[in-house]
LOFIGU-261267 format. One record per residue (C-alpha): x, y, z; residue in one letter. Coordinates in steps of 0.05 Angstrom, whole numbers, padded with zeros to 5 digits, always signed. Example, Ala and Ser with C-alpha at 12.3 -4.5 7.8 and 13.67 -1.06 7.14 Angstrom:
2
+00246-00090+00156a/+00273-00021+00143s/
***
This chain:
366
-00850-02522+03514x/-00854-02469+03459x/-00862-02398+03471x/-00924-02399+03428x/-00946-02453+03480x/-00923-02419+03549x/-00947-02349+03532x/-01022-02376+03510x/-01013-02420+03565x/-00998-02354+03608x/-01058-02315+03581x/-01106-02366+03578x/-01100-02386+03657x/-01099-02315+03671x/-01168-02303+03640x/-01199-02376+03623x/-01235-02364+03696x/-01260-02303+03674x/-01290-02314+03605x/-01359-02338+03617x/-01368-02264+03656x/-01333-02231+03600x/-01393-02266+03556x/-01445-02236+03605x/-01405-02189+03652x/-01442-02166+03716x/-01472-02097+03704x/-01439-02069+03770x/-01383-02084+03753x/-01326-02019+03753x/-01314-01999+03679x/-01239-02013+03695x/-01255-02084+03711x/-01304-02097+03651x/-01239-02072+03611x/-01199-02127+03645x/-01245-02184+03627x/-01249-02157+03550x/-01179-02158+03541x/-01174-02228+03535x/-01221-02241+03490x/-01175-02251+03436x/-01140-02305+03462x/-01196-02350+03495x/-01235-02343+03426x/-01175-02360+03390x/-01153-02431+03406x/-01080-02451+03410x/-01080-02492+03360x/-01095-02439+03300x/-01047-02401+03324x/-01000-02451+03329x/-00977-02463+03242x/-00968-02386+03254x/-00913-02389+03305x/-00840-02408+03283x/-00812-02455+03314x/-00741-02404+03321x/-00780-02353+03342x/-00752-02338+03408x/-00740-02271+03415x/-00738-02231+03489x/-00780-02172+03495x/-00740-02111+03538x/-00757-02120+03603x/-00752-02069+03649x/-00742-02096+03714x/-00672-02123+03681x/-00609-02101+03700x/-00588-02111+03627x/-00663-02074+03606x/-00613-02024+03560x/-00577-02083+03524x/-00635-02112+03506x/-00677-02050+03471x/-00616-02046+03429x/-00622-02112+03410x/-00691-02111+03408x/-00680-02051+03365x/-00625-02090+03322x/-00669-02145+03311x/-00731-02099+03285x/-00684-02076+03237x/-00656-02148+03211x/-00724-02179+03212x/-00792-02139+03204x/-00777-02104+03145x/-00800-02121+03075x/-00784-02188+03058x/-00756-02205+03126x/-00780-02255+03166x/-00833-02217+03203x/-00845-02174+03148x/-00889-02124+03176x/-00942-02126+03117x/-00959-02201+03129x/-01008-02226+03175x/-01009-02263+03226x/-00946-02233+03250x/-00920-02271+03302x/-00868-02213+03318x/-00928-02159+03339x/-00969-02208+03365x/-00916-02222+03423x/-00914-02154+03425x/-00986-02144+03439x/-00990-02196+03493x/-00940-02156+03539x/-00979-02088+03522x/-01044-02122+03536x/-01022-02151+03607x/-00983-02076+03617x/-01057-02047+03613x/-01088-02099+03657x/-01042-02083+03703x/-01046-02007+03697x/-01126-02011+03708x/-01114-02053+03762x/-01063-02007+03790x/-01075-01961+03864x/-01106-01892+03848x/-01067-01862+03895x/-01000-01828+03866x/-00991-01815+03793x/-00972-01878+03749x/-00955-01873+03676x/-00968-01938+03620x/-00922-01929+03560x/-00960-01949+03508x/-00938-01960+03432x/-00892-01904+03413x/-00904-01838+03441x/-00971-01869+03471x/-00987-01855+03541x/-01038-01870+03591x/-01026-01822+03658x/-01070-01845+03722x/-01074-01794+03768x/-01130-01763+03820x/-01179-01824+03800x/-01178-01798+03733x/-01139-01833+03667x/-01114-01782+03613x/-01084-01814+03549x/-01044-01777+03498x/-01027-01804+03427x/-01065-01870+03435x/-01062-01919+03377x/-01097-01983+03405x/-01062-02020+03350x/-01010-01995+03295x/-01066-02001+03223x/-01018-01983+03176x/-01013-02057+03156x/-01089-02070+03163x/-01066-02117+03219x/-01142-02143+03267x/-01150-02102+03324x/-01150-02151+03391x/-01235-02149+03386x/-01264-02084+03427x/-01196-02060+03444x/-01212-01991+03413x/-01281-01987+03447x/-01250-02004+03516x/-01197-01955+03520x/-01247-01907+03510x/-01294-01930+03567x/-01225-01936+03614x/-01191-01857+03602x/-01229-01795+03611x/-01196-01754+03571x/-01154-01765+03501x/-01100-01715+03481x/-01070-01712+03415x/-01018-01668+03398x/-01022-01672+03322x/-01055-01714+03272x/-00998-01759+03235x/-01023-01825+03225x/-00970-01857+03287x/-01005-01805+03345x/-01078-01803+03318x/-01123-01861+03320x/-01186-01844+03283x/-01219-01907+03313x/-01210-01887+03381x/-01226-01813+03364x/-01299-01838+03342x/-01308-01884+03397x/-01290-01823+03449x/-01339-01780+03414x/-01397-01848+03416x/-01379-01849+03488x/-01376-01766+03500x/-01309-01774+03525x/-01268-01709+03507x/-01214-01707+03455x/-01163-01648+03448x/-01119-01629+03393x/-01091-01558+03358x/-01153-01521+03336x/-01121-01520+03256x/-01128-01601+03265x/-01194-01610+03282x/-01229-01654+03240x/-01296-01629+03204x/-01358-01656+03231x/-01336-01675+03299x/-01340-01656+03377x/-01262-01651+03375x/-01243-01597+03424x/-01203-01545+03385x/-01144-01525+03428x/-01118-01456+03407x/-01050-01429+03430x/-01045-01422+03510x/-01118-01454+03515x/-01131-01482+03590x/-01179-01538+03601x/-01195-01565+03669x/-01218-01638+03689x/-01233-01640+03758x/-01170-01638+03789x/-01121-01640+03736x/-01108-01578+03681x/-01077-01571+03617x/-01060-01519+03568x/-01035-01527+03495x/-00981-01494+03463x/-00968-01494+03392x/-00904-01514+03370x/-00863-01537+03313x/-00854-01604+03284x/-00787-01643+03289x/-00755-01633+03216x/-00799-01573+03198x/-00785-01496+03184x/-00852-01464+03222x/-00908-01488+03256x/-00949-01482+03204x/-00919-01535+03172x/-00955-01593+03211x/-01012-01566+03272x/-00981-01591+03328x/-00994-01578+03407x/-00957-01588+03466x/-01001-01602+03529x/-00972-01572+03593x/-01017-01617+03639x/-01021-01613+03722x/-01039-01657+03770x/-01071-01624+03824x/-01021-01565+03854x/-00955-01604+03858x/-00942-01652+03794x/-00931-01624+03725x/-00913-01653+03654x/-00903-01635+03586x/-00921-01676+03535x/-00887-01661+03472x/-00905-01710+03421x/-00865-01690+03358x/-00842-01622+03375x/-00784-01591+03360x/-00762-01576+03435x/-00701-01523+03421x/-00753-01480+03389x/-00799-01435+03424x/-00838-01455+03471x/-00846-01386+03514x/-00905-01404+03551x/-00878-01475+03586x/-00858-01460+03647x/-00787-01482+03670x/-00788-01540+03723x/-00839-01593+03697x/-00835-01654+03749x/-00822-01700+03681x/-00813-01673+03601x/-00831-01723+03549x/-00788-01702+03487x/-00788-01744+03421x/-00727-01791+03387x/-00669-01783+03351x/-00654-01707+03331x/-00699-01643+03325x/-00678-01623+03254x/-00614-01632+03202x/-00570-01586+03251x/-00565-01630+03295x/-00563-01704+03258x/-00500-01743+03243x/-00471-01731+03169x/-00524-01682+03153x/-00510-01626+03105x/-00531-01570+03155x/-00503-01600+03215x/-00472-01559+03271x/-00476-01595+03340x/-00503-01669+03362x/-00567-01694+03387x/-00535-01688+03459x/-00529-01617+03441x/-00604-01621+03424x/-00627-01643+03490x/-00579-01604+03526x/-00612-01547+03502x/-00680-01573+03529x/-00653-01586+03587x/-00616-01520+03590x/-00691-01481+03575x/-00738-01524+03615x/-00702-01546+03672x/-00739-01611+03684x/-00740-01660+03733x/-00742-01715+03688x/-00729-01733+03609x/-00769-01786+03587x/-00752-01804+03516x/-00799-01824+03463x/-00816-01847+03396x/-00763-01896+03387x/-00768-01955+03354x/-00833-01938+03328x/-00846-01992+03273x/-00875-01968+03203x/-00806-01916+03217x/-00762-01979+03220x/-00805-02004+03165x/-00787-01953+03112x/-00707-01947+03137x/-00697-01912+03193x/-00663-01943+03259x/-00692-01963+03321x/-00643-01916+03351x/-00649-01950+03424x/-00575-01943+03421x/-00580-01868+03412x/-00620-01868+03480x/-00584-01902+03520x/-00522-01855+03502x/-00560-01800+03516x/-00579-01829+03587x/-00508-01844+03608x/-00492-01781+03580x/-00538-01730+03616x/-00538-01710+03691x/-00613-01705+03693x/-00653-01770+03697x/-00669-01793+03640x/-00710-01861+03625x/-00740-01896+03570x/-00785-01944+03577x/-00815-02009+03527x/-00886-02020+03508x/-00925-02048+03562x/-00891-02013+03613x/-00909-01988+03681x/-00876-01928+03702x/-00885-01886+03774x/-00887-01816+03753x/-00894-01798+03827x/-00915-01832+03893x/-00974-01826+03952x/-00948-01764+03984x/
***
């Protein structure tokens, strides 16, 4: 059998039992769970067969999966292979649709959200989403930061009602700055349709909307988690002017904290972080020339980068982001999975990374 064949074999069985409620789904039923019987949609209203002249019969590549011992060998060669084959003119050219190579992709996010909806309430569970995306459930609460229900720089079809879903499922969308792979528009709108907030630097708010405007060292509280924005400067840039950016120092309840950098340049100030978070999120490869490989201005090493981070913040936990993020691999850059994984067997502090569709315990039931 195909892997076209066992993994719409896979989702179909999974949700075939569901479909005629997802038709006419039962008004009491949890918003969560609604979510759950939406997501598959796409591939019960889509039969096998059309799919099938779409799907390669070579195309057998392994997703990363986490629960692998060899997990770090394979985002490199995930990475490797992203590089060989999905830019232009490759095989999985990026521009073309259908694109076998994202639609494999999507599956394993899709069943990575089922499964994080699905998840216990109690303790603090994180979904990594695409690139720096990331869904937090904590206190019976969902906050997502940097959401792009699906990558649109290729016009690519959104998996029908995803946007509208996530929406309905977090209570609370940050965004730490508006370039095109951490702001969703789509999902932005349907927040605002639905009343659910959305939080970004108060420079970045878009005209005409309920956008909160975060301005620097604003606090917001929902219920029993908090968060305060701190302006920072972009990865690559000279002042924070440059590009309106916002880290979010969020809490969960008195105990749990995390930063959530997005693109920020983390050996810059950041004076009103305080040291200690249980888990900093910090953004790929290097934070400006000085530090990249063969650069002009350069005068230490991405470990020197981090180091510093480490070095001002103190935190628990590095969680690494942004890598492999696709329109970057696109235009040249490298997947640079193999940069992370030298950082993590470099660096005393724990430090993860995790792959699209992942579930990831931030902290357990105390």
């Amino acid at each position: 059998m195909h892997f076209q064949e066992i993994t719409y074999s896979l989702v179909k069985n999974t949700f075939t039992d569901l479909s005629s409620e997802f038709l006419h789904p039962p008004l009491h039923l949890h918003t969560h769970s609604k979510l759950l019987l939406n997501l598959a949609i796409f591939y019960i209203m889509h039969p096998y067969e059309e799919k099938q002249k779409f799907m390669p019969d070579n195309f057998m590549l392994t997703l990363p999966d986490s629960r692998s011992p060899d997990f770090y060998r394979q985002l490199v060669e995930f990475g490797h292979f992203l590089e060989k084959e999905s830019r232009a003119g490759c095989r999985y050219d990026l521009a073309r649709w259908p694109n076998p190579l994202w639609q494999k992709i999507e599956v394993n996010m899709l069943a990575g959200l089922q499964r994080f909806l699905a998840a216990d309430d109690r303790g603090i569970t994180m979904l990594q989403w695409y690139n720096s995306g990331i869904f937090i459930k904590a206190a019976g609460k969902i906050i997502a930061c940097d959401i792009l229900p699906i990558p649109r720089y290729y016009n690519w079809p959104e998996t029908p009602g995803l946007t509208m879903k996530i929406a309905e499922a977090i209570d609370a969308l940050l965004i730490t700055h508006d370039h095109k792979d951490h702001y969703d528009a789509e999902l932005v709108n349907a927040c605002q349709e639905l009343g659910k907030p959305v939080y970004m630097h108060s420079g970045a708010v878009p005209a005409d909307s309920s956008v909160r405007p975060m301005t620097n060292g604003c606090c917001c509280k929902l219920d029993q988690i908090s968060f305060v924005a701190h302006h920072a400067c972009h990865v690559w840039r000279k002042s924070e002017t440059e590009v309106l950016l916002a880290v979010f120092e969020v809490k969960f309840g008195d105990n749990f904290r995390v930063v959530l950098c997005g693109d920020a340049d983390y050996t810059k100030t950041l004076a009103g972080i305080k040291n200690q978070p249980d888990v900093l999120f910090i953004t790929w490869r290097n934070p400006g020339p000085e530090f990249e490989d063969g650069h002009s201005e350069q005068t230490g090493t991405t470990l020197d980068a981090v180091q510093l981070a480490i070095s001002r913040f103190a935190p628990r936990r590095l969680i690494l982001e942004h890598y492999g993020e696709l329109d970057h691999i696109y235009h040249g850059f490298s997947a640079s999975y193999d940069m992370a994984v030298n950082l993590i067997e470099s660096i005393d502090t724990p430090v993860t990374i995790h792959f699209w569709g992942d579930l990831v315990p931030l902290s357990s039931q105390e």
